[in-house]
FIVO-800169 format. One record per residue (C-alpha): residue number from 1; residue in one letter; chain; x, y, z. Coordinates in Angstrom, 2 decimals, m for minus. Example, Ala and Ser with C-alpha at 12.3 -4.5 7.8 and 13.67 -1.06 7.14 Angstrom:
% residues 2
PT    n  res  chain        u        v        w
PT    1    A      A    12.30    m4.50     7.80
PT    2    S      A    13.67    m1.06     7.14
This chain:
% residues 258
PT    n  res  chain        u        v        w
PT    1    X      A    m3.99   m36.38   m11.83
PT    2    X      A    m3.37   m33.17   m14.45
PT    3    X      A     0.33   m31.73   m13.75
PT    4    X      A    m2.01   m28.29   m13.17
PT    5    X      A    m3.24   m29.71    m9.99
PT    6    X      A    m2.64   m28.76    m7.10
PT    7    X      A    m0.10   m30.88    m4.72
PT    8    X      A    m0.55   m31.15    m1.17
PT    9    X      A     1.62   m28.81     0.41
PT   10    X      A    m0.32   m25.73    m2.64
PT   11    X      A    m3.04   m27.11    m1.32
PT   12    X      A    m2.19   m26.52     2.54
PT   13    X      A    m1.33   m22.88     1.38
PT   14    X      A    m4.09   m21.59    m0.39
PT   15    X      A    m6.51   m23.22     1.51
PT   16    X      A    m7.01   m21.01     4.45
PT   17    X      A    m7.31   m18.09     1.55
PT   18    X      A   m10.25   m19.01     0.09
PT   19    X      A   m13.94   m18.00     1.90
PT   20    X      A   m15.66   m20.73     3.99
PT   21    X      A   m12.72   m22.57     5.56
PT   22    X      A   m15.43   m25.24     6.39
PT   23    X      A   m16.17   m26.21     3.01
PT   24    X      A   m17.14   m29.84     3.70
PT   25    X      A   m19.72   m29.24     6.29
PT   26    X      A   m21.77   m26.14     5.72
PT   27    X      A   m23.92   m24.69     8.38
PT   28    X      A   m26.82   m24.38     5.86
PT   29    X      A   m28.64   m26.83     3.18
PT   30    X      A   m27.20   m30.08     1.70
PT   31    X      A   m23.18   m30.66     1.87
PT   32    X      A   m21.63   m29.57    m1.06
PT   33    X      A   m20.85   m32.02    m3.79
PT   34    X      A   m17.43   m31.03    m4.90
PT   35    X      A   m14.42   m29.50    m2.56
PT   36    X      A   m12.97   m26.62    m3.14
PT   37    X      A    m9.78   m28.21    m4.06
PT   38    X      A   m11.38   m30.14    m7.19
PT   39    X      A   m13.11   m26.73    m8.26
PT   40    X      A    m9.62   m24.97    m8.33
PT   41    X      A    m8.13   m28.04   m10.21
PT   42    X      A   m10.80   m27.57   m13.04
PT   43    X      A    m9.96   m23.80   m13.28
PT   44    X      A    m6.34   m24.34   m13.11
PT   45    X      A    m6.55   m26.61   m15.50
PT   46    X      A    m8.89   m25.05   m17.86
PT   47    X      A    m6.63   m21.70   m17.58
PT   48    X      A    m3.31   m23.98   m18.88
PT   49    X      A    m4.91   m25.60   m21.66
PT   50    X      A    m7.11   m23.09   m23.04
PT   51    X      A   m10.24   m25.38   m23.43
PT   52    X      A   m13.17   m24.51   m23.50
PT   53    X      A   m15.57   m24.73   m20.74
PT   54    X      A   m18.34   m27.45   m21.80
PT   55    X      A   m14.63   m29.58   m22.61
PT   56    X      A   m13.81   m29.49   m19.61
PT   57    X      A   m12.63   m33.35   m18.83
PT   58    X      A   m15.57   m35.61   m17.01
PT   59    X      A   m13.42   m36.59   m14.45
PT   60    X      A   m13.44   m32.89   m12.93
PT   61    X      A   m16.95   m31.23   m11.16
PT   62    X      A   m19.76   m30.31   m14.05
PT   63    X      A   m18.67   m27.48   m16.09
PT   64    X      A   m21.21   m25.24   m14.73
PT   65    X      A   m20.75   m25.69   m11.14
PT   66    X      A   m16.65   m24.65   m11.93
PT   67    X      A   m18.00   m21.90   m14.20
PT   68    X      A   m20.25   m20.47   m11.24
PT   69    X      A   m17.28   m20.58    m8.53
PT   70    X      A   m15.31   m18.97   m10.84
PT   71    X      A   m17.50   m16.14   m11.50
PT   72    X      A   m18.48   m15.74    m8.14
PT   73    X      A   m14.48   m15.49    m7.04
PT   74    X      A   m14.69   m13.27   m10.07
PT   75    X      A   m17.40   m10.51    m9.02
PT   76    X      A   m16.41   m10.77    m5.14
PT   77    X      A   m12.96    m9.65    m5.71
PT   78    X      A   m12.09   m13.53    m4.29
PT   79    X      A    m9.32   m14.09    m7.07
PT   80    X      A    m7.32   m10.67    m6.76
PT   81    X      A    m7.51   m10.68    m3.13
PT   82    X      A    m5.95   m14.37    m2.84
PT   83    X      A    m3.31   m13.11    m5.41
PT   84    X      A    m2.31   m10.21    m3.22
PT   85    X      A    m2.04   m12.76    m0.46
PT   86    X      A     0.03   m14.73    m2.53
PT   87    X      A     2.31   m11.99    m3.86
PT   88    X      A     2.97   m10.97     0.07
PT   89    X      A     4.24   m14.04     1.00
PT   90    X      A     6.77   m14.11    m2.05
PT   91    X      A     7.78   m11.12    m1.10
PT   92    X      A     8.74   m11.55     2.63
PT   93    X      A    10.24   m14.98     1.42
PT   94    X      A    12.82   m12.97    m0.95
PT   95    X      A    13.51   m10.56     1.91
PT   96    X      A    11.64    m7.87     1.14
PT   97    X      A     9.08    m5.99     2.70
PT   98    X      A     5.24    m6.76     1.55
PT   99    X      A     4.85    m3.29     0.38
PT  100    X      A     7.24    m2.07    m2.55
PT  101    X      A     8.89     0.51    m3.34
PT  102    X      A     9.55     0.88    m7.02
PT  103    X      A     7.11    m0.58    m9.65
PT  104    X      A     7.59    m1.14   m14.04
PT  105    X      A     4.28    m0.33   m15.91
PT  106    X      A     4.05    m1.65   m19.71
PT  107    X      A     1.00    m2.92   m21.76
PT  108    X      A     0.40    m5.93   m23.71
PT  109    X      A    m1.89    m5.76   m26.84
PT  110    X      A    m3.66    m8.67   m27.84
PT  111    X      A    m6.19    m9.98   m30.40
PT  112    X      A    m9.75   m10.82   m29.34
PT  113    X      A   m12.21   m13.93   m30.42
PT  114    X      A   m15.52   m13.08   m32.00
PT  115    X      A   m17.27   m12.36   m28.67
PT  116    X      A   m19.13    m9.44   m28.43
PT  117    X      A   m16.87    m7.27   m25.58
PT  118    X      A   m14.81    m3.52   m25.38
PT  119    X      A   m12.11    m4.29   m28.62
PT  120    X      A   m10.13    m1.34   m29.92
PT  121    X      A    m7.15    m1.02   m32.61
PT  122    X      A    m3.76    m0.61   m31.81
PT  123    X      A    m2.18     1.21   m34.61
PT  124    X      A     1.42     0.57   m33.26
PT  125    X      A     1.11    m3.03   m32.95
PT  126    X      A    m1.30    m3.38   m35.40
PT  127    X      A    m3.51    m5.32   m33.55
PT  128    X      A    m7.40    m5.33   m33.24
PT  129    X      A    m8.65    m6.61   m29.56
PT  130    X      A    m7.93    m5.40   m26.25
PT  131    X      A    m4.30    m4.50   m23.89
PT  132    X      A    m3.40    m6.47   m20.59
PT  133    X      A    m2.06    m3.12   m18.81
PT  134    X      A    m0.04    m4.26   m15.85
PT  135    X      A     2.60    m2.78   m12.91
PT  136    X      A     4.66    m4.86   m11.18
PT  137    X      A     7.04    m5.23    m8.31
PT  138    X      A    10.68    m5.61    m8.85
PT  139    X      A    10.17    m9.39    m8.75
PT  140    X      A     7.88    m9.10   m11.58
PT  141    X      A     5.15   m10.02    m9.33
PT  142    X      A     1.61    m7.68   m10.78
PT  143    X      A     0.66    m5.04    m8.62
PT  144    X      A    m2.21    m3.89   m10.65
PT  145    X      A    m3.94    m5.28   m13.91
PT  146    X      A    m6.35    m3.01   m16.47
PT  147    X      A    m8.00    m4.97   m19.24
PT  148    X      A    m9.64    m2.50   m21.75
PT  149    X      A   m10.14    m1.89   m25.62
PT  150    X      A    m6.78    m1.94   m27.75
PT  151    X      A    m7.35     1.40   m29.32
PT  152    X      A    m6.48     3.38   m25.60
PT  153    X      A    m2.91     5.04   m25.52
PT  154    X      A    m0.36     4.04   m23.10
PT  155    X      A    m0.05     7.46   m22.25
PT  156    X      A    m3.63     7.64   m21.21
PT  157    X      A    m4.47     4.21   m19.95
PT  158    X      A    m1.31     4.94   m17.88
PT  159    X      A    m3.08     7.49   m15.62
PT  160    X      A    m5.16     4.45   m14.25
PT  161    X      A    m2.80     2.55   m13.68
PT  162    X      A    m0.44     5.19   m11.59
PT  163    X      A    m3.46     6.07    m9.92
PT  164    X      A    m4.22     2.65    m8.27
PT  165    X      A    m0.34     2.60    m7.63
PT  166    X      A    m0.76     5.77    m5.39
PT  167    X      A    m4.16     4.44    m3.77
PT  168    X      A    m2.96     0.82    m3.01
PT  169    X      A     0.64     1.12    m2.60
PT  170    X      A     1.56     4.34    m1.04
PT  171    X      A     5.32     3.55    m0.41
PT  172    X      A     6.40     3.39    m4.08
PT  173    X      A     8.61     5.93    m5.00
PT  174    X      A     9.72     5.18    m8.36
PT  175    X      A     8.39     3.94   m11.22
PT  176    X      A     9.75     2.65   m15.07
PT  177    X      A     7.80     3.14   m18.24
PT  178    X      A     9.37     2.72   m21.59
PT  179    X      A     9.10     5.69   m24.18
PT  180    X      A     5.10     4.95   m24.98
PT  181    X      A     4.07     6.96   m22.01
PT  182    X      A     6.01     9.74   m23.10
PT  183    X      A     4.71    12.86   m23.16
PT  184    X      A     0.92    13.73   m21.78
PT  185    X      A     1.73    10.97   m19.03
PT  186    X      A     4.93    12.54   m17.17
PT  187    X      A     3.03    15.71   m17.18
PT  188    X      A    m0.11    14.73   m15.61
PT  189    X      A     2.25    12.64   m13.34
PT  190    X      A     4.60    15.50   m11.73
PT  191    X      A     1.40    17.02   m11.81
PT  192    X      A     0.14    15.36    m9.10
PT  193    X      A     2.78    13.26    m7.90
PT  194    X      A     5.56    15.39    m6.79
PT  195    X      A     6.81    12.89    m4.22
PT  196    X      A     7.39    10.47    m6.64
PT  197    X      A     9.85     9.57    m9.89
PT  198    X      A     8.44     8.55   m13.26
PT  199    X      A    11.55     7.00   m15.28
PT  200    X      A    10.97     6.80   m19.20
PT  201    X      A    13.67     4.49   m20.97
PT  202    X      A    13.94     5.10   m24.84
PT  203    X      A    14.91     2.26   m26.81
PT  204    X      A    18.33     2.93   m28.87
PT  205    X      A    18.06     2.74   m32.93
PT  206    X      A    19.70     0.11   m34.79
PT  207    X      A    19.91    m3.01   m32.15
PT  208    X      A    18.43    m4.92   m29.19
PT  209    X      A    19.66    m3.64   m26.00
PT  210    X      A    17.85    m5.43   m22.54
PT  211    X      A    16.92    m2.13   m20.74
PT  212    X      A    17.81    m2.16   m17.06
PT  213    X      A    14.65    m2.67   m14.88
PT  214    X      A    12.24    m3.22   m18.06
PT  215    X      A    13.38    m6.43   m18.68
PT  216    X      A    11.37    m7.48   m15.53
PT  217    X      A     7.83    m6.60   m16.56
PT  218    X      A     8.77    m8.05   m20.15
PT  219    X      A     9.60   m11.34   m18.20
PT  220    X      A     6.24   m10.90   m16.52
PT  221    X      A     4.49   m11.34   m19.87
PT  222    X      A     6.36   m14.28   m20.93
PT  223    X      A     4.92   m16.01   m18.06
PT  224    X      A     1.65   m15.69   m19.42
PT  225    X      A     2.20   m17.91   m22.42
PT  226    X      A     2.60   m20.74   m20.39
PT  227    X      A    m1.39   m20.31   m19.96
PT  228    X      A    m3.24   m21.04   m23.52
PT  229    X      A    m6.54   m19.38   m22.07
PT  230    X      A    m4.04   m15.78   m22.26
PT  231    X      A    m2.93   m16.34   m25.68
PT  232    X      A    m5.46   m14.44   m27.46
PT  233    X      A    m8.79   m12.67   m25.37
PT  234    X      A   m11.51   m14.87   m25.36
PT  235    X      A   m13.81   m13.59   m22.95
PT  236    X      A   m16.75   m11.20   m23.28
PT  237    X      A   m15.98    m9.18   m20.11
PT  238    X      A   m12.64    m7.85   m19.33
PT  239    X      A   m13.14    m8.22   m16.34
PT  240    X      A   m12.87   m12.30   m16.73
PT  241    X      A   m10.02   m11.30   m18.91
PT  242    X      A    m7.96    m9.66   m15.40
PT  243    X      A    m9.27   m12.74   m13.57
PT  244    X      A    m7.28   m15.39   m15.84
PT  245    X      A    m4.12   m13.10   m15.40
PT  246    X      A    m4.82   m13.01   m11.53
PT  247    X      A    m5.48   m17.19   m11.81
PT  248    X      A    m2.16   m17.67   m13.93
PT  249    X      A     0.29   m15.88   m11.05
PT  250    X      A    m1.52   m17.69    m8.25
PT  251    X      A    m0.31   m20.65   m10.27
PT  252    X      A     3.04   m20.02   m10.65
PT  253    X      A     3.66   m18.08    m7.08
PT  254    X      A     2.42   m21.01    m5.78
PT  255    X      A     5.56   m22.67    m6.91
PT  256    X      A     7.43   m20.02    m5.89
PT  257    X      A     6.92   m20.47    m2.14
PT  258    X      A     8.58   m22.81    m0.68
């Protein structure tokens, strides 16, 4: 047993989640080989150490039958939607309700492999690869990820991300940026978002100050380095990029929940 595993009571939880309760005995062709349970353990794991996928330990399903659930979760929307389940659950555990009301937005830039894949330079951070764009709650739980090319602007990439905000969460009324999304951002959002507040912080010259509410997302990022697959970009589609970030908070709100 890998300490990525899942226990029996994470088990019991995400279980019902996942599509094809009846895993064990389908109604069509041969049983299936491996459970559902050792599949997640070989993604889980693979997601903590950062290995790749042929090195994936022989005592776990073949690499390419984890590789194929994976992508299927992937393209089906599978991972984000257990996530969101997830997140909900956290949420009404800490009191609140499942639909927030405030949200932090902030990007993360960070360097690619040699993959072929959208890459872009960030001038600012001096980085060449792509930006994990992310809102989240004021648990720090995501609300909505954007993986795309390093070279966008906050300011721009922004508009996505406030627009998904608006579509999937219409009770937000508030929402914290730091002073990168100053400018053509606040205009296009009083634009169109009257009804809502837009909150730029601006960092103060000479020292480190921890900026009320945009410590939170920061924190949120943090937790990503405890998964070695997020430490650099490695995948050809960003889309398997958003998947690993969606994979590493089912991991640790799994924990969460008691």
């Amino acid at each position: 047993m890998y300490p990525s595993d899942l226990t029996d009571d994470e088990w019991a939880t995400l279980k019902p989640l996942f599509p094809d309760p009846g895993y064990d005995t389908p109604k069509n062709g041969r049983p299936r080989d491996w459970s559902y349970r050792l599949i997640l353990n070989a993604i889980f794991y693979l997601t903590k150490t950062g290995c790749q996928w042929r090195m994936l330990p022989s005592d776990f399903p073949p690499w390419s039958t984890v590789y194929t659930y994976f992508r299927i979760w992937k393209n089906d929307g599978t991972w984000k939607k257990v996530h969101d389940a997830l997140r909900d659950q956290v949420r009404i555990q800490a009191g609140k309700e499942p639909q927030p009301t405030a949200a932090s937005i902030d990007s993360q830039s960070v360097k690619t492999s040699g993959k072929r894949g959208d890459r872009g330079y960030d001038g600012g951070k001096k980085i060449k690869g792509r930006k994990r764009h992310i809102a989240v709650d004021t648990l720090g739980l995501i609300l909505v990820v954007w993986v795309h090319a390093a070279a966008l602007s906050d300011s721009f990439a922004g508009q996505f991300i406030l627009a998904h905000l608006k579509k999937y969460f219409k009770n937000i009324r508030k929402v914290w940026a730091d002073c990168g999304y100053r400018g053509y951002l606040e205009e296009w959002f009083y634009r169109f978002k009257p009804k809502r507040e837009l909150e730029t912080t601006k960092r103060p010259r000479g020292k480190f100050v921890i900026q009320a509410r945009r410590w939170v997302v920061e924190r949120t990022f943090g937790w990503f380095e405890g998964s070695r697959r997020l430490s650099k970009d490695y995948e050809q589609l960003a889309r398997s990029s958003e998947a690993y970030v969606y994979i590493c908070m089912i991991r640790i709100i799994l924990r969460r929940l008691k």
